[in-house]
C-alpha positions in Angstrom: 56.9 -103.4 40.2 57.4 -106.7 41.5 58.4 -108.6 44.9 60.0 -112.0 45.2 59.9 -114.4 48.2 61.8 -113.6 51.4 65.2 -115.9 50.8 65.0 -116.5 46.9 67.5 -115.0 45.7 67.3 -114.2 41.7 69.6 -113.5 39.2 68.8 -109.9 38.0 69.9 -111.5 34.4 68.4 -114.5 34.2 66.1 -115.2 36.8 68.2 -118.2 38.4 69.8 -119.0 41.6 72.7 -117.9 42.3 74.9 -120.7 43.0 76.6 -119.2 46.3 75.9 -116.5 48.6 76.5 -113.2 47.7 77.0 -113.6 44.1 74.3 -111.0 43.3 76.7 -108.5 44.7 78.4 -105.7 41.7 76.1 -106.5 39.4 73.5 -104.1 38.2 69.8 -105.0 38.9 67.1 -104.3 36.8 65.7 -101.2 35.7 63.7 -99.9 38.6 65.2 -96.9 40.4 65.2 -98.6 43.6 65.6 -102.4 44.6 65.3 -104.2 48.1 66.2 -107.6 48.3 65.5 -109.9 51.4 66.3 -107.1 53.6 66.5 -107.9 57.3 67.5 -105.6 60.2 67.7 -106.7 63.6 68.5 -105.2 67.0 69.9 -107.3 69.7 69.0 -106.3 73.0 69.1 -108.0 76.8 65.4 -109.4 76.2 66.1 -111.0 73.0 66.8 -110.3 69.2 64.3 -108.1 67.7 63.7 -109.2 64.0 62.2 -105.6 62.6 62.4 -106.2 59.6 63.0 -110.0 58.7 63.2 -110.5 54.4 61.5 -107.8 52.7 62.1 -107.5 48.9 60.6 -104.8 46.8 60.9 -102.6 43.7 60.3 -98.8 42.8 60.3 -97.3 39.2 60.8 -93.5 39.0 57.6 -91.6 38.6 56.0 -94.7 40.7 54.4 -94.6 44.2 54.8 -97.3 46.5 52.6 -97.1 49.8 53.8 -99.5 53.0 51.4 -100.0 55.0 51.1 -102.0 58.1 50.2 -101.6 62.0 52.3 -99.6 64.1 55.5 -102.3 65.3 55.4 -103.8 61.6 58.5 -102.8 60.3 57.5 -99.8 58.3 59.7 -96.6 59.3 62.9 -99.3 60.7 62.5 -99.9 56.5 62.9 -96.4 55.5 65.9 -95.9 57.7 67.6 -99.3 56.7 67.0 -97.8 52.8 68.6 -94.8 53.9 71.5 -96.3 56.0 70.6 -94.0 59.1 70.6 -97.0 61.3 73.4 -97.2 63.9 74.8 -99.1 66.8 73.9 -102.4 67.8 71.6 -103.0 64.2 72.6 -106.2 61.9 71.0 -105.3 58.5 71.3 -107.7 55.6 70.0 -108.4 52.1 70.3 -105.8 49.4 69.5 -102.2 48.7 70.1 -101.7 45.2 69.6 -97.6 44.2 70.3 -96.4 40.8 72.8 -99.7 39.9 74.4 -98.9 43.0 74.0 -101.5 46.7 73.9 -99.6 49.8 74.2 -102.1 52.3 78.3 -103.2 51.4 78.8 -99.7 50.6 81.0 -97.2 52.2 79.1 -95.0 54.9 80.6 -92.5 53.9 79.7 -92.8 50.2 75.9 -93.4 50.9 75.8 -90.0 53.4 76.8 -88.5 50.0 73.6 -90.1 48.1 71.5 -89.1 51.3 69.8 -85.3 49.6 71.2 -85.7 45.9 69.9 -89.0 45.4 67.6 -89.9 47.9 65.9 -88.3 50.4 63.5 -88.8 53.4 60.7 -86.3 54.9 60.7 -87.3 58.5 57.2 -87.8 60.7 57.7 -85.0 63.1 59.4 -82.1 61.7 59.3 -79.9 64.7 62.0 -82.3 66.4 63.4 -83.0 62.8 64.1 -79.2 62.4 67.0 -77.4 64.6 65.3 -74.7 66.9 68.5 -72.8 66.9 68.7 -72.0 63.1 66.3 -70.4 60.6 64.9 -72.7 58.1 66.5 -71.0 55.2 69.9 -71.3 56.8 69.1 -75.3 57.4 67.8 -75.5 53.5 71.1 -73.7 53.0 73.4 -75.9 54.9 71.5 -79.1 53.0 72.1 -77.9 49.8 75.6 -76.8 49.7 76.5 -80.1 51.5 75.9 -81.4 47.6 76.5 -78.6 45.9 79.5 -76.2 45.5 78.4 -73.0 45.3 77.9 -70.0 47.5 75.9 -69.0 50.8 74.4 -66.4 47.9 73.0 -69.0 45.8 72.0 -71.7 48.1 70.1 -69.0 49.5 68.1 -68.1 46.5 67.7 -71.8 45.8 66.1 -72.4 49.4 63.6 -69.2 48.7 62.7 -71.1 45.4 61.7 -74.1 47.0 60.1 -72.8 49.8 58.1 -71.2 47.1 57.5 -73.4 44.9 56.0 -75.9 48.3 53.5 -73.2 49.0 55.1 -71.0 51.8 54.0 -67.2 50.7 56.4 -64.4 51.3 59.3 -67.2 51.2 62.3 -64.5 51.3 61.0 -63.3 54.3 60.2 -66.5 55.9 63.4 -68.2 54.9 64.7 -65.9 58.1 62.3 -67.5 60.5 62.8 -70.7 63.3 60.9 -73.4 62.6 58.7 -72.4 66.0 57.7 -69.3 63.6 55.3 -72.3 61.1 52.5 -74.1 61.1 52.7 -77.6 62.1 51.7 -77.8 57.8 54.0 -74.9 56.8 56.6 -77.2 59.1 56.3 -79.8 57.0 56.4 -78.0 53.9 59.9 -76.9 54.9 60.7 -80.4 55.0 59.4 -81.2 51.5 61.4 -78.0 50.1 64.9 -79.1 51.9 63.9 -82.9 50.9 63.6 -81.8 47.1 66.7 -78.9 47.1 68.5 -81.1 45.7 66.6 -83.1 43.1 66.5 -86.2 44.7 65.4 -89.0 42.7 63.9 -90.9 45.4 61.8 -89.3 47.8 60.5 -91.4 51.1 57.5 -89.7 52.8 57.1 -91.5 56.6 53.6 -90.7 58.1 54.1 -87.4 56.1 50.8 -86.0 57.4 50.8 -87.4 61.3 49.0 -84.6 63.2 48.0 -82.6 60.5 44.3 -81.4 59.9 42.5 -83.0 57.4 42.4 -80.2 55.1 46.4 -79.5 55.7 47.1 -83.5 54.9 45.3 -82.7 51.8 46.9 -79.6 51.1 50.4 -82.1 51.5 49.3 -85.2 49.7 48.5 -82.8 46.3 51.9 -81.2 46.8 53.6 -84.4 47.0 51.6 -85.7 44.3 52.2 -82.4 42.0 55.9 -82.3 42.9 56.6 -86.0 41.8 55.1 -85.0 38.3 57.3 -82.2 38.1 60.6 -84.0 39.4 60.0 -87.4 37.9 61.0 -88.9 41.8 60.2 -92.6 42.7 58.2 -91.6 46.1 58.1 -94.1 49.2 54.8 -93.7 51.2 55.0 -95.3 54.8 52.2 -94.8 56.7 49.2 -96.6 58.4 46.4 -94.4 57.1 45.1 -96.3 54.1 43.4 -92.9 52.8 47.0 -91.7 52.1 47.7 -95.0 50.2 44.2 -94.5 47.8 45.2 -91.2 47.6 48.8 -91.3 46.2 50.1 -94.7 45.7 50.1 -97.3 42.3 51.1 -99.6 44.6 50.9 -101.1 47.7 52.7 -103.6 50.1 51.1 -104.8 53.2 53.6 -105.1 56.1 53.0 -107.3 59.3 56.0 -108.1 61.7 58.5 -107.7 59.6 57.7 -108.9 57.1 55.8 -108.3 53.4 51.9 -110.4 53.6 50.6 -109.0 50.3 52.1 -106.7 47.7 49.2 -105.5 44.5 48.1 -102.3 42.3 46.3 -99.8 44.9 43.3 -100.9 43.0 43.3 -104.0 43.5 44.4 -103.9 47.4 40.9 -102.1 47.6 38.6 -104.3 45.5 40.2 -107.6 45.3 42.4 -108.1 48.8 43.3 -111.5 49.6 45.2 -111.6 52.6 42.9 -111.7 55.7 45.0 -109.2 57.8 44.7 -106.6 54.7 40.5 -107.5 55.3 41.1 -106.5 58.5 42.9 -103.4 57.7 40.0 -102.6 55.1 37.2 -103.1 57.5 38.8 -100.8 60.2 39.0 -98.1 57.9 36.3 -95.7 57.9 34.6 -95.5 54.1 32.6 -92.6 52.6 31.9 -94.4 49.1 29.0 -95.6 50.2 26.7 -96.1 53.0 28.3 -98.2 56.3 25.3 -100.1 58.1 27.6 -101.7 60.7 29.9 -100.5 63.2 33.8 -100.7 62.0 35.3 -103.9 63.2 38.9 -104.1 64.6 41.5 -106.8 64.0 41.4 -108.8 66.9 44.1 -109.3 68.9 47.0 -107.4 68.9 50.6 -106.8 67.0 53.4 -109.8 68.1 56.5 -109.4 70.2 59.2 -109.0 67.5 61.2 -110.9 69.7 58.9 -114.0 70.5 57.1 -113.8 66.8 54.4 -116.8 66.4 55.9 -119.5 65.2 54.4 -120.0 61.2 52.7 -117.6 59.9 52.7 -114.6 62.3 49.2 -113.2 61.9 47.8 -116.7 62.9 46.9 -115.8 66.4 44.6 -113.1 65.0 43.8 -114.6 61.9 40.0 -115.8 61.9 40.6 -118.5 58.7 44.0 -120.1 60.4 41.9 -123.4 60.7 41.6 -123.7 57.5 45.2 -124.4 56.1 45.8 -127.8 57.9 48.0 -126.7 60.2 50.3 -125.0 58.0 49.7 -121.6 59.5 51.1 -122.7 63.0 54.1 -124.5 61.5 55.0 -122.7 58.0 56.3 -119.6 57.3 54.2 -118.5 54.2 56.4 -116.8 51.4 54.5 -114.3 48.9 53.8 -116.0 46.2 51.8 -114.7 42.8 47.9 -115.2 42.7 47.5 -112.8 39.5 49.3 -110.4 37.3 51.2 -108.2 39.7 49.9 -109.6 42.5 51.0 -111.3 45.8 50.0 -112.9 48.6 52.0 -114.4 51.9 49.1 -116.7 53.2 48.6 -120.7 53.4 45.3 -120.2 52.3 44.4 -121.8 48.6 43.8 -118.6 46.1 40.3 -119.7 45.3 39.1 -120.6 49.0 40.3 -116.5 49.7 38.7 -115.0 46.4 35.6 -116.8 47.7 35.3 -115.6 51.5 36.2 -112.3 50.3 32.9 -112.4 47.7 30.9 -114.2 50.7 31.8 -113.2 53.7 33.9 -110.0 54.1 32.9 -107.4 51.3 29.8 -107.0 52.3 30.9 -105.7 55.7 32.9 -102.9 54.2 
């Protein structure tokens, strides 16, 4: 999996810029299930535009997890949607959403609501409100799979039982008549996974999947998710803020912070080897039960920017401890991710070896 700078454009051939706008679009990208290109969605409203998401570019291989992780305002879940096309209104997204040789953004609506359950699907963060009170969940598992699937009420009703079976949910014939009121805040959200999957999506995005849920229910539906990409072979999207659900299920990881992507690296290496100071910060205000914590967790100072007044530069600079070291470049220059190591990528003005070295000096030792 690999990122490129917000604005550089590649060929998906060659690896050259294109020589005009747009000339990326009909071809066939690379081999990864899903590609995002120098995405940007923005909502105009009477204060001012709100950049949400402001040049994010990412890849996902099928059988690969990709965790997004970020603050709550950082462009996380307005991603998901954009990938999904279930934006509407006033939003202005650009850039490129590539899924299975196919580009989302230019294409029909009409087409991509068809890809929405057979190709990709999305397990919501609230599935009480995601759910219709009115209708039993077998019926709504029903309704979603016939929708991409021509067969009867007889067989999409046997195929709903399966999955809500095969997610966990015991006496699942008997349960498929019951209102979503009837579950579990966890059995809830197992009906989600089982209409997510009815339809063998091959891209499954997971946002704040286990919000709410007791710690021994988020377990029970991070190894589900986990056992159910193995079975299905689906690219999974994690967004979330919890970076136990990142160490948990994702090979990868990109960092998100107002908009836009600050570091992108193996899940490993986001854990032993950060080197953006806002994913420090993110680290040390995580609890850790590897080994033995002496001092008290330390926020990140500060808090998230105005989307519609972001900081000139590089945005984290107001909060960033280090931003007096880069000669002024944080306050002036937008940094673009660039690679520090094999798969690895960091948006910050900071020289590589000046970061490797206050992470050794100064900041592992506090986690």
């Amino acid at each position: 999996m690999s990122s490129q700078p917000a604005g550089e454009n590649l060929d998906w051939q060659h690896g050259t810029s294109p020589s005009a706008p747009g000339e990326l679009r009909g071809r066939r990208p690379p081999s990864s299930y899903l590609e995002v290109r120098d995405l940007r969605i923005h909502f105009p409203t009477d204060d001012g535009l709100v950049k949400a998401v402001d040049g994010l570019s990412f890849s996902l291989e099928r059988g690969k997890t990709l965790g997004i992780v970020g603050e709550s305002g950082s462009g996380k879940s307005v991603t998901s949607l954009g990938i999904m096309g279930l934006h509407r209104g006033p939003a202005d997204v650009s850039g490129e959403v590539w899924l299975d040789g196919e580009e989302l953004i230019t294409a029909d609506p009409e087409h991509v609501r068809r890809l929405r359950g057979q190709k990709m699907a999305m397990i919501f963060q609230d599935p009480l409100s995601s759910l219709h009170p009115q209708y039993t969940v077998g019926a709504q598992i029903v309704e979603a799979y016939r929708v991409h699937n021509d067969v009867s009420k007889a067989v999409a009703l046997r195929r709903a039982i399966e999955m809500l079976d095969r997610v966990g949910i015991p006496e699942a014939a008997s349960r498929a008549q019951d209102y979503p009121h009837q579950f579990s805040g966890g059995m809830r959200q197992r009906v989600m996974i089982a209409m997510s999957l009815s339809c063998d999506p091959q891209l499954l995005i997971a946002d704040e999947p286990t919000t709410a849920l007791d710690v021994t229910v988020q377990a029970q539906i991070l190894d589900l998710i986990q056992d159910l990409q193995q079975e299905f072979g689906s690219a999974v999207l994690i967004i979330t803020h919890d970076l136990g659900v990142v160490a948990e299920l994702a090979d990868d990881v990109l960092v998100m912070y107002a908009g836009r992507a600050v570091e992108h690296a193996p899940v490993t290496e986001i854990f032993e080897s950060p080197e953006h100071p806002y994913t420090w910060g993110l680290l040390s205000s995580m609890p850790r039960m590897d080994h033995e914590r002496l001092d008290r967790l330390v926020p990140i100072t500060g808090t998230p920017p105005s989307l519609i007044s972001v900081p000139t530069g590089c945005a984290f600079h107001p909060r960033c401890p280090y931003c007096d070291l880069t000669g002024g470049r944080s306050t002036t220059e937008v940094p673009q991710l660039r690679p520090t190591g094999p798969r690895h990528e960091v948006a910050c003005h900071l020289e590589p070896e000046r970061r490797r070295q206050i992470w050794r000096d100064e900041v592992k030792g506090r986690l």
